[in-house]
MDAnalysis code that builds the backbone (N, CA, C; Angstrom):
import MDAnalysis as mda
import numpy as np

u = mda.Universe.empty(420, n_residues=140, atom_resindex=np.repeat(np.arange(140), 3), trajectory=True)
u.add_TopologyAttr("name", ["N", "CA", "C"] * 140)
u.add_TopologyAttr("resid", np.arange(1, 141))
u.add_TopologyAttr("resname", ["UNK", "UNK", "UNK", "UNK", "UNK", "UNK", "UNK", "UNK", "UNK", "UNK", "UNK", "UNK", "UNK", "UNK", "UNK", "UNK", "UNK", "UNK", "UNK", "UNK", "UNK", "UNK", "UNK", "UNK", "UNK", "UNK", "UNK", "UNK", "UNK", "UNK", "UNK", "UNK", "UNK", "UNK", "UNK", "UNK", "UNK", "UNK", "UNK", "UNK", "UNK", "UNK", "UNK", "UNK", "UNK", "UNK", "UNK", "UNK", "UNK", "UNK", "UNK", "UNK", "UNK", "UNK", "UNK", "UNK", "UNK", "UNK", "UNK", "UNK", "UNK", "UNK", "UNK", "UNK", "UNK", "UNK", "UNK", "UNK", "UNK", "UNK", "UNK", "UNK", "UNK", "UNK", "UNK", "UNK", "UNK", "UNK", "UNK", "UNK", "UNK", "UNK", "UNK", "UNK", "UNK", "UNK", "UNK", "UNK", "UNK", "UNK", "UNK", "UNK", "UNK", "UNK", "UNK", "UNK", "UNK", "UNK", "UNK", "UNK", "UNK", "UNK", "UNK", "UNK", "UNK", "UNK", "UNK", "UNK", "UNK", "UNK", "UNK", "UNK", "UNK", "UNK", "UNK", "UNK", "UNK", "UNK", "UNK", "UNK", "UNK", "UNK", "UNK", "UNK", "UNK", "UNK", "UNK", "UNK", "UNK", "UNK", "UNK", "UNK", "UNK", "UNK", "UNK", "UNK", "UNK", "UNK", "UNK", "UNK"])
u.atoms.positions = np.array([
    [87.659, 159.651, 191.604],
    [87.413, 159.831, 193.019],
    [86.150, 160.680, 193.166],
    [85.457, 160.269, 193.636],
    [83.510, 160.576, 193.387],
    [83.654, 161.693, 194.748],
    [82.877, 162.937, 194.300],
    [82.863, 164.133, 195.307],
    [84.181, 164.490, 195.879],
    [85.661, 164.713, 195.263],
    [86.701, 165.284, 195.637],
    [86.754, 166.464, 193.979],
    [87.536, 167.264, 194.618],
    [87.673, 168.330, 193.198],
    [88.911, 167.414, 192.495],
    [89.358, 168.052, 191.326],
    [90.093, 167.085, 190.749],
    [91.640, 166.802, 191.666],
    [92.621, 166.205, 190.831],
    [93.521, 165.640, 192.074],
    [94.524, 166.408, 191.655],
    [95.409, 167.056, 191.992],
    [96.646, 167.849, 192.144],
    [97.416, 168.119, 193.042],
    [98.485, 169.123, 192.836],
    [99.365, 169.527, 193.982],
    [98.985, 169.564, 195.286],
    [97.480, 170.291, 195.280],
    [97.507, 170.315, 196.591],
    [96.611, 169.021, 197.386],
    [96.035, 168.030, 196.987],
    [95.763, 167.322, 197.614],
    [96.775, 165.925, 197.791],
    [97.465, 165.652, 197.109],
    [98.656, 165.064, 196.954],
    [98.527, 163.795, 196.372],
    [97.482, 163.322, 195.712],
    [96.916, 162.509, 194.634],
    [96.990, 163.092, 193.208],
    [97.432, 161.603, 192.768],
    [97.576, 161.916, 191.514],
    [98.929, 162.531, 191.027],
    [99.770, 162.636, 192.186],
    [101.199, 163.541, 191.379],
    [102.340, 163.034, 192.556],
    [103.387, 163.252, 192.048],
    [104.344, 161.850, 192.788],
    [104.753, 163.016, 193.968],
    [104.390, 162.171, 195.031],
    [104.823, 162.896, 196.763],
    [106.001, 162.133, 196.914],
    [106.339, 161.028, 196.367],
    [106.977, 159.959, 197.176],
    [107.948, 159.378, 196.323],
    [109.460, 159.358, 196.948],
    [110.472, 158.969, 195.973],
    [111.478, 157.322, 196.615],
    [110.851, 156.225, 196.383],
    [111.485, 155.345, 197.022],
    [112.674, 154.656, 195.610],
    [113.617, 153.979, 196.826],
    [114.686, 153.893, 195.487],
    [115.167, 152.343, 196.011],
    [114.709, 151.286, 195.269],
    [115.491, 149.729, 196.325],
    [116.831, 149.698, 195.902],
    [117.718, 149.442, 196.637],
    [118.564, 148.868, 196.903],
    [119.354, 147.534, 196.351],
    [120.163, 146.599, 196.902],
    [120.402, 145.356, 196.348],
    [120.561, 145.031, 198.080],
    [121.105, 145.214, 199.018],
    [121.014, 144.455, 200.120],
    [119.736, 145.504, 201.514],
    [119.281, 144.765, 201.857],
    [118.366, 145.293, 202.857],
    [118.658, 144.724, 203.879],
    [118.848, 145.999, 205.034],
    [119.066, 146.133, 206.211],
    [118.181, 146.293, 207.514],
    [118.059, 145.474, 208.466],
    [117.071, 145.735, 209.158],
    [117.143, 145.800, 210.832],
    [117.079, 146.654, 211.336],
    [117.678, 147.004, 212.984],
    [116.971, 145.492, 213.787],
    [117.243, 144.862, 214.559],
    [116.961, 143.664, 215.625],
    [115.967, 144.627, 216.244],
    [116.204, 145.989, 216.224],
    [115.713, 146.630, 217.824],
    [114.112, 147.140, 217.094],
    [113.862, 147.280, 215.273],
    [112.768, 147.677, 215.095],
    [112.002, 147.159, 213.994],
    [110.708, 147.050, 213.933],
    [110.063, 146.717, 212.880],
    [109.805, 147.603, 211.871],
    [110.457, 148.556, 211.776],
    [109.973, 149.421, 210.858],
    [111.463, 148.978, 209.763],
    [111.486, 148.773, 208.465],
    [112.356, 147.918, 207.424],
    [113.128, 148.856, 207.461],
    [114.104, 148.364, 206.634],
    [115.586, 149.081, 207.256],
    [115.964, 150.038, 206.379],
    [116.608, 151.166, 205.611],
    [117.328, 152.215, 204.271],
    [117.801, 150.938, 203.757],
    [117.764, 151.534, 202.341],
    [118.684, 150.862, 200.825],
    [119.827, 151.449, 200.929],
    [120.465, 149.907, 200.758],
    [121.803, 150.209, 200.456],
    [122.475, 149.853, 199.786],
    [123.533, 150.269, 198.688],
    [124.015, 149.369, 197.487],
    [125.607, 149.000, 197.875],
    [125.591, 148.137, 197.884],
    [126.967, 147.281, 198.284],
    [127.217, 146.906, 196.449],
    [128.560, 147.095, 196.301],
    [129.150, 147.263, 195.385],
    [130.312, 146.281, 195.131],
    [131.188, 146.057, 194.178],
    [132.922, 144.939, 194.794],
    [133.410, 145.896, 193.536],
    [134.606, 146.723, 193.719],
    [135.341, 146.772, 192.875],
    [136.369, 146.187, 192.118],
    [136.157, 144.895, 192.892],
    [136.807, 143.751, 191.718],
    [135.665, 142.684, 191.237],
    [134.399, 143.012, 191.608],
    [133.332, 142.350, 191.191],
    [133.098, 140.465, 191.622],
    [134.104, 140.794, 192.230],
    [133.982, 138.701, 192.819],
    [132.617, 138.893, 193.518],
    [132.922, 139.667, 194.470],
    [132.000, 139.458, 195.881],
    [129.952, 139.824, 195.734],
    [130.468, 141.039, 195.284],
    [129.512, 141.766, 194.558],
    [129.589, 142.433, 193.373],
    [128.627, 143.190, 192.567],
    [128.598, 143.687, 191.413],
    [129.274, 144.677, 191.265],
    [130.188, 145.140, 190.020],
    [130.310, 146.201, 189.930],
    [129.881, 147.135, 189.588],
    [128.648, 147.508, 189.750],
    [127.744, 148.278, 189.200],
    [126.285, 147.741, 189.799],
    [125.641, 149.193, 190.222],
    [124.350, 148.375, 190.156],
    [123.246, 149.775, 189.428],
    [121.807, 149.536, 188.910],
    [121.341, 150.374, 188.241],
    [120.226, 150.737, 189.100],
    [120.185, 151.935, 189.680],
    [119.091, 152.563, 190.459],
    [117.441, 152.729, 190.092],
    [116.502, 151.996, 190.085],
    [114.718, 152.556, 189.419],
    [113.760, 153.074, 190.618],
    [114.518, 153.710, 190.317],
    [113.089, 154.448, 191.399],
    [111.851, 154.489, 191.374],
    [110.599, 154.637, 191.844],
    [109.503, 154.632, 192.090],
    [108.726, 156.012, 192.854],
    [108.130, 156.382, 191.675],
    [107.431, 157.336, 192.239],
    [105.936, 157.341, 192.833],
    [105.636, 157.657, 193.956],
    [104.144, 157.437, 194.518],
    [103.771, 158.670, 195.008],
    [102.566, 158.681, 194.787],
    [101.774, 159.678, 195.357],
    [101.340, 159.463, 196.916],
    [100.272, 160.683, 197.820],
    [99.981, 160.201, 199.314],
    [99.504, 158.878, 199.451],
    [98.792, 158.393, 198.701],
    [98.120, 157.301, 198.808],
    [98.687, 156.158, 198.154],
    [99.726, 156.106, 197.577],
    [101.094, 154.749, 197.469],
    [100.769, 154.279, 195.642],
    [99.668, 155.270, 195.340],
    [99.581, 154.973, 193.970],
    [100.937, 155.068, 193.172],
    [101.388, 154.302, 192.279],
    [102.632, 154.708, 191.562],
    [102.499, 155.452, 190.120],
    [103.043, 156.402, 190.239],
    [102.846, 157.778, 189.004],
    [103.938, 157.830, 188.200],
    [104.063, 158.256, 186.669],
    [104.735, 158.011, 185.675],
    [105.875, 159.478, 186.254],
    [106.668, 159.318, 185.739],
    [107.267, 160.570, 185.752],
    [107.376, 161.052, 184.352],
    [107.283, 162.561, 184.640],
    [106.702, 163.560, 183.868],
    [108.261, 164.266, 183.438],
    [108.752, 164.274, 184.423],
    [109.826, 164.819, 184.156],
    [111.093, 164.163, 184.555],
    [112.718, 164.121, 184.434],
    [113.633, 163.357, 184.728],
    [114.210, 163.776, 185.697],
    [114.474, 162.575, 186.390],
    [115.220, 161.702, 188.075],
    [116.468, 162.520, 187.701],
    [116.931, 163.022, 188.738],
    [117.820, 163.671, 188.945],
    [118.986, 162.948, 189.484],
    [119.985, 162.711, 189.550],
    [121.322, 161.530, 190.800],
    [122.416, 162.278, 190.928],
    [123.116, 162.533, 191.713],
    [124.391, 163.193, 192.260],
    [124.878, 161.911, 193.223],
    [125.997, 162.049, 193.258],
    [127.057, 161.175, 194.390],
    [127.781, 161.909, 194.797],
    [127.606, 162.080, 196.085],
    [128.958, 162.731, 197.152],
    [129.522, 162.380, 197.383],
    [130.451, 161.389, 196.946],
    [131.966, 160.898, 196.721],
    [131.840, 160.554, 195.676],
    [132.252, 161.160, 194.507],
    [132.290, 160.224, 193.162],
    [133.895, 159.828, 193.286],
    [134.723, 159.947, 193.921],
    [135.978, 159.388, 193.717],
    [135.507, 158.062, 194.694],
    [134.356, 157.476, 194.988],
    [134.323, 155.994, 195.622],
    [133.010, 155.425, 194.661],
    [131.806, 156.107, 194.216],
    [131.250, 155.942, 193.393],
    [130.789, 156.693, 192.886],
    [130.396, 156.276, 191.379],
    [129.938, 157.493, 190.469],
    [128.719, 156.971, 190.174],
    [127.835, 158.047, 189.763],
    [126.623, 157.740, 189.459],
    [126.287, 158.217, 187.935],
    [125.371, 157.803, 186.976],
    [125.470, 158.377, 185.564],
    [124.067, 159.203, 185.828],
    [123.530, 160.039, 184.583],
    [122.609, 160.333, 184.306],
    [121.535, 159.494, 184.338],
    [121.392, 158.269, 183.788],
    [120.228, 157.736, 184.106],
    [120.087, 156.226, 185.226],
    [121.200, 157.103, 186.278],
    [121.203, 155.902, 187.535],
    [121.892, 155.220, 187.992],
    [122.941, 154.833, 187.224],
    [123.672, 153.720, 186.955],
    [125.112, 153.306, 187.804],
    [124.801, 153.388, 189.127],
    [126.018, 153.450, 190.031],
    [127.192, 152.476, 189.817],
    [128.606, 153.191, 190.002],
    [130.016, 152.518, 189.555],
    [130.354, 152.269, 190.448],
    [131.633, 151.124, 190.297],
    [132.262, 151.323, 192.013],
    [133.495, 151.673, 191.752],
    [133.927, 153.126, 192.397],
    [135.514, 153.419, 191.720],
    [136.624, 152.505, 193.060],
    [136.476, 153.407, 194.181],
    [137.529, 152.856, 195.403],
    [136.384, 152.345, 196.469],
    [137.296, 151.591, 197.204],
    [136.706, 150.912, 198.417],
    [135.952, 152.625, 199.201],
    [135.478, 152.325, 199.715],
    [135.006, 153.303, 200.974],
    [133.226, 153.278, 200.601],
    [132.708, 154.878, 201.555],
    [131.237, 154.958, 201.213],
    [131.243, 156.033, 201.074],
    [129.828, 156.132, 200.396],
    [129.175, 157.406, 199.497],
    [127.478, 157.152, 199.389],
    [127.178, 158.374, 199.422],
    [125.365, 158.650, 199.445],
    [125.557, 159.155, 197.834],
    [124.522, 158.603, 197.590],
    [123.616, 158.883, 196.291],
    [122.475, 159.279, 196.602],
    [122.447, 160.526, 196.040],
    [121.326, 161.837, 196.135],
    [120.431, 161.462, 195.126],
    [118.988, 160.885, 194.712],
    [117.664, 160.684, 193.552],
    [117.076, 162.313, 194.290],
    [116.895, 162.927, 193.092],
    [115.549, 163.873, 193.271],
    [114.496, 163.440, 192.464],
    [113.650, 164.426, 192.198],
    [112.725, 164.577, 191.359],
    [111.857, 165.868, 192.229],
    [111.693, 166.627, 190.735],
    [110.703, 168.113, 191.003],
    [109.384, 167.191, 190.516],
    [108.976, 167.378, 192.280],
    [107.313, 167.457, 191.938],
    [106.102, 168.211, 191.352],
    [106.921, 169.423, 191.130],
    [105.503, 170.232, 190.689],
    [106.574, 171.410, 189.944],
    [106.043, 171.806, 189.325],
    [106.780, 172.982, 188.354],
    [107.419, 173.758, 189.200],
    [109.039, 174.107, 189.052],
    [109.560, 174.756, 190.242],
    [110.207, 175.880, 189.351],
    [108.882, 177.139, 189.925],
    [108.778, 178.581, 189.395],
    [109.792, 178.877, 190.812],
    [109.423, 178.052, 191.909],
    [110.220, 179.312, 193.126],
    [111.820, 179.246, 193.068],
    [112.459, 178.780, 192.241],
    [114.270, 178.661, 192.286],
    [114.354, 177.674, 193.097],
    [115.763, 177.834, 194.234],
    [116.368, 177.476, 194.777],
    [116.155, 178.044, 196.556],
    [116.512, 177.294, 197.363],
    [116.541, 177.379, 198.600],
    [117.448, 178.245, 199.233],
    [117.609, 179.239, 200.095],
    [118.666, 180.518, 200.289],
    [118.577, 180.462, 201.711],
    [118.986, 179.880, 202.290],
    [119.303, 179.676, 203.951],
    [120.527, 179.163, 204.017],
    [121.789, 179.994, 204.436],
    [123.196, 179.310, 204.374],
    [123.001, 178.626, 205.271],
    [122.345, 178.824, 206.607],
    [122.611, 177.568, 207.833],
    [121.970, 176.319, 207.445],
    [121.221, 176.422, 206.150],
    [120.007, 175.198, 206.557],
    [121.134, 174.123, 205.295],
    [121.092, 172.553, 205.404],
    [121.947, 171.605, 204.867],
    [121.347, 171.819, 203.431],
    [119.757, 172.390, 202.726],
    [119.100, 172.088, 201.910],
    [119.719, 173.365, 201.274],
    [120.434, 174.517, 201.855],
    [120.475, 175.066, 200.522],
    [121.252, 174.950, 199.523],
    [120.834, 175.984, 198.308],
    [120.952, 176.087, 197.295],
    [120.364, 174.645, 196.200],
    [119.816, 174.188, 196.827],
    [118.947, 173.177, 196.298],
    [117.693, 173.315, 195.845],
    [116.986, 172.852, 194.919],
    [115.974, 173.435, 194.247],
    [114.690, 173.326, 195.380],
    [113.876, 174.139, 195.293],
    [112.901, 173.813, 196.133],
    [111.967, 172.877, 195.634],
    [110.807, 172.607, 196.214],
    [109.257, 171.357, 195.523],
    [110.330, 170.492, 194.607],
    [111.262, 169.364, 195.201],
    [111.518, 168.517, 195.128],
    [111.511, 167.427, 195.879],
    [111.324, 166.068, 195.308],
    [111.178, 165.075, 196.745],
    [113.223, 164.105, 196.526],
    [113.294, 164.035, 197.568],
    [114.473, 163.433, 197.489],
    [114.419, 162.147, 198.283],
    [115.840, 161.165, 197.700],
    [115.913, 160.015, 198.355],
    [117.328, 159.526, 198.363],
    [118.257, 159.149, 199.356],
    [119.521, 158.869, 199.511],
    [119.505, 157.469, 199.597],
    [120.537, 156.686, 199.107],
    [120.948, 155.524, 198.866],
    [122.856, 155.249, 199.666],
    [122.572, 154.835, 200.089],
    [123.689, 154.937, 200.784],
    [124.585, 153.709, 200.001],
    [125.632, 153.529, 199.849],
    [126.509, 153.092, 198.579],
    [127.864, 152.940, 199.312],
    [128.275, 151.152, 199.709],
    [129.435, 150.843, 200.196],
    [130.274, 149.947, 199.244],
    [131.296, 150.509, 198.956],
    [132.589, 149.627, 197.989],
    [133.262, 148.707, 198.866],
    [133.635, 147.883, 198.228],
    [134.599, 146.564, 199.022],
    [135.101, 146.489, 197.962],
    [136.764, 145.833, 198.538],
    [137.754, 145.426, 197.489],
    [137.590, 144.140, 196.613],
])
């Protein structure tokens, strides 16, 4: 990039700003053009749909370039008694119902800890991370 200083944290090139995660069915409002959240529809008896599906995320920088990761994708599920998620992605379908699947990734070396605001939903969560929810529905 001719006459910019080099690219880092703070210009937001060159280092992943951006955490998108597809889905298996895409959803899209009648009322808008803007494309709809990922969502993983699941069958826990596997007729309908899969039982399992495997999450790859994509990391991009401001400018939609896609950047290697440097360091490892993080996944939590807030219902793992409806689905579980593994270490490297790999969503289960335990019971019918729904559950969000939490992707992080630390963008930049995170010297500052964790987040300390009991009112705010983010704490105790690491700070200079980018996150992305997947929303995750079981059928019988």
């Amino acid at each position: 990039m001719a006459n910019n200083p080099a690219n880092d944290v703070t210009t937001g090139l060159g280092v992943a700003a951006k955490i998108a995660v597809p889905g298996n069915v895409q959803f899209q409002s009648a009322y808008s053009t803007v494309p709809g959240y990922n969502v993983v529809v699941l069958s826990k008896s596997g007729t309908v749909y899969p039982q399992t599906f495997q999450l790859v995320p994509v990391l991009e920088d401001v400018a939609g370039n896609v950047q290697s990761a440097v360091q490892a994708v993080e996944y939590v599920s807030y219902s793992s008694g409806v689905a579980s998620v593994s270490s490297s992605g790999l969503i289960s379908a335990v019971a019918e119902g729904g559950s969000v699947v939490e992707v992080s990734y630390p963008t930049f070396g995170n010297t500052d800890g964790t987040i300390y605001s009991p009112s705010n939903p983010m704490n105790g969560l690491p700070k200079n991370k980018i996150y992305a929810e997947v929303n995750v529905t079981v059928v019988v």
